[in-house]
N, C-alpha and C positions, 0 to 999 in steps of 0.2 A: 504494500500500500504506500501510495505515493504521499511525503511530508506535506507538510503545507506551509508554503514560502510566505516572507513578506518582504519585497522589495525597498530597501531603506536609503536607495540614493533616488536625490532629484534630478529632476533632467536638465539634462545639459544642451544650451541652446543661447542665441547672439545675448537674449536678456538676462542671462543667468548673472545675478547678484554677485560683483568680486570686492575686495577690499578696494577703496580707493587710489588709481594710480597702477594698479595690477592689470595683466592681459587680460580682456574678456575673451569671451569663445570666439570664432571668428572660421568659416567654411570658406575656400573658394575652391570653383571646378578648374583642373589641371587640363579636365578629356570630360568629356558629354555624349551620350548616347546618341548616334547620328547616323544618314546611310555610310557615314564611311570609318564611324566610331565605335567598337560591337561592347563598349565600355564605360559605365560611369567612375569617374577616380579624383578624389578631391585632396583638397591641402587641408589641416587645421593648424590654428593657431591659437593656444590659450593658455595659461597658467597653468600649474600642477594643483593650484589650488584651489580651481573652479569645481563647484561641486563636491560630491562626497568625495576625501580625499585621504591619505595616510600619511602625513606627514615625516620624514626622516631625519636623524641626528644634523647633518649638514645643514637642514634646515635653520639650526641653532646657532652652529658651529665649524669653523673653515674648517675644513681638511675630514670633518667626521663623513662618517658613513652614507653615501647616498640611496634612493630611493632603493634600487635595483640591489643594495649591497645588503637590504636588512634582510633577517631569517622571516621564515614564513609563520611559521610556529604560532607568535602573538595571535595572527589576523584568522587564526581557524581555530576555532574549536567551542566547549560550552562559555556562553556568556549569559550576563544577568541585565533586565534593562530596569531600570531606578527612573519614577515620576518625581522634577521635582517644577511642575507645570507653574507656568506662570513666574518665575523667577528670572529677572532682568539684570541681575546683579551679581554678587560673588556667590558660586555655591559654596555654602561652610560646611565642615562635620557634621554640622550635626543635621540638615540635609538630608545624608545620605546614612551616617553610621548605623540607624536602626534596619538596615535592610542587606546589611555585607556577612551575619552571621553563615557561614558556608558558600560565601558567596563563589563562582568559579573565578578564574582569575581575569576575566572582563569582564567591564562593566559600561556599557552605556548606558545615559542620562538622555531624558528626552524633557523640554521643559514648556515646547509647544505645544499647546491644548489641539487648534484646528488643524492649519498650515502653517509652515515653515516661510518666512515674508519671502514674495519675487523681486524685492528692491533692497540694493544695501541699506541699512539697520545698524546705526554708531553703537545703539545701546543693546545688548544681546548678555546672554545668562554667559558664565564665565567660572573656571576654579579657583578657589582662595589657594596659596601655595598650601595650607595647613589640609586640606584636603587631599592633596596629589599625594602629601606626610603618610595623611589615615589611608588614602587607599595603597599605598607601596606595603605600610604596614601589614595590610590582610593579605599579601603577596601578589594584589593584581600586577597584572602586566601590561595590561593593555587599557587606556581610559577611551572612548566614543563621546559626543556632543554634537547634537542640534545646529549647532550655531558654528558662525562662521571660526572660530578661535576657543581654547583654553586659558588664554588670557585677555582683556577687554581693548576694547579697536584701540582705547587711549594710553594704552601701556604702552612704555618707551625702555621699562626694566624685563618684560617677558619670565617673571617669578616663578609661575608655572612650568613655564618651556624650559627653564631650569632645573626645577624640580627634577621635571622628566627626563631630562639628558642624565642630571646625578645619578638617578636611578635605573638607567637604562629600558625605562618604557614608550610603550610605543603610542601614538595618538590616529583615530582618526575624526573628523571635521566634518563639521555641513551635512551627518546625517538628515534623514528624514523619518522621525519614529512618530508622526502622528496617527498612525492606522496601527501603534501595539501597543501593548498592553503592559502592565508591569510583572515582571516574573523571568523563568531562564527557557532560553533558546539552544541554537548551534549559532554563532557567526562563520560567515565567508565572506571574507573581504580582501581579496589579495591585490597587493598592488604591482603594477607592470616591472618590468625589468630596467627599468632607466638608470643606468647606469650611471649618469651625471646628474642627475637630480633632487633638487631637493623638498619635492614631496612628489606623488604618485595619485594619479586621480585612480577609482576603484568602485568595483559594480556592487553593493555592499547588499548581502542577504540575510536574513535570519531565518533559520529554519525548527520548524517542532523536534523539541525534541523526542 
């Protein structure tokens, strides 16, 4: 009997919401289907960090690990997903801590009630570093979020993306968790082989477990 999926990345497309000053998406056709074309084959153009995305150590850091260099490990396996709806601001401990007993070692947060906004959004839910603390504590590995960042559009120190580099976890961004539920899944979320990059766009699923 076949699982039952839920697709957790938005779509990617010319309006897809970026951070201000980042590439947006961008198609152009190379070759077009024609009597003398038997082929459609296009260009793109976009950030690594348009859409749901997996961010990599390089991201933080010269010379660290890029997209293509990290293990797979984190982005597969059981995860947990945490409401903590409607929060615009830092998520704190205490947030989250009543829901990590046993928790597996991912965890995504979803903090959008309907949909996830089509327009960039300065103000968006975000981690206090004292929570990246609690969750490395319960041995997650991996954190998820809603939103476009684990740290907020106005941070110039990136506490968080600290955090995580100290600790060697892994982030992905820009979920879409409006359509689940609170409790534990499968994740697959694997990100491409880019070898120079520093984040990985990714088809992100949760599956019953």
């Amino acid at each position: 009997m076949n699982r039952k999926i839920w697709d957790i990345s938005p779509p990617i497309h010319s309006q897809s919401p970026v951070f201000p000053g980042d590439a947006p998406y961008q198609q152009t056709w190379t070759w077009q289907l024609s009597d003398t074309c038997p082929v459609n084959v296009s260009t793109l153009r976009l950030s690594p960090h348009v859409g749901a995305h997996a961010d990599a150590p390089l991201h933080y850091k010269a010379g660290a690990a890029s997209a293509g260099m990290m293990d797979l490990h984190p982005f597969l396996g059981p995860c947990r997903v945490l409401h903590v709806i409607g929060c615009t601001g830092l998520i704190q401990p205490h947030h989250i801590e009543h829901a990590l007993l046993y928790a597996p070692p991912r965890i995504l947060v979803r903090t959008y009630k309907d949909q996830v906004p089509h327009v960039w959004e300065d103000s968006f839910a975000a981690f206090a570093p004292e929570t990246i603390d609690l969750l490395h504590a319960h041995g997650i590995r991996l954190i998820g979020i809603d939103t476009p960042s684990i740290d907020p559009a106005s941070s110039k120190s990136l506490d968080s993306h600290k955090r995580i580099l100290s600790y060697d976890m892994r982030v992905l961004e820009n979920l879409d968790l409006c359509a689940v539920d609170a409790g534990d899944y499968e994740l697959i979320a694997l990100p491409l082989k880019l070898m120079e990059a520093d984040a990985s766009p990714v088809r992100a699923v949760l599956r019953a477990l």
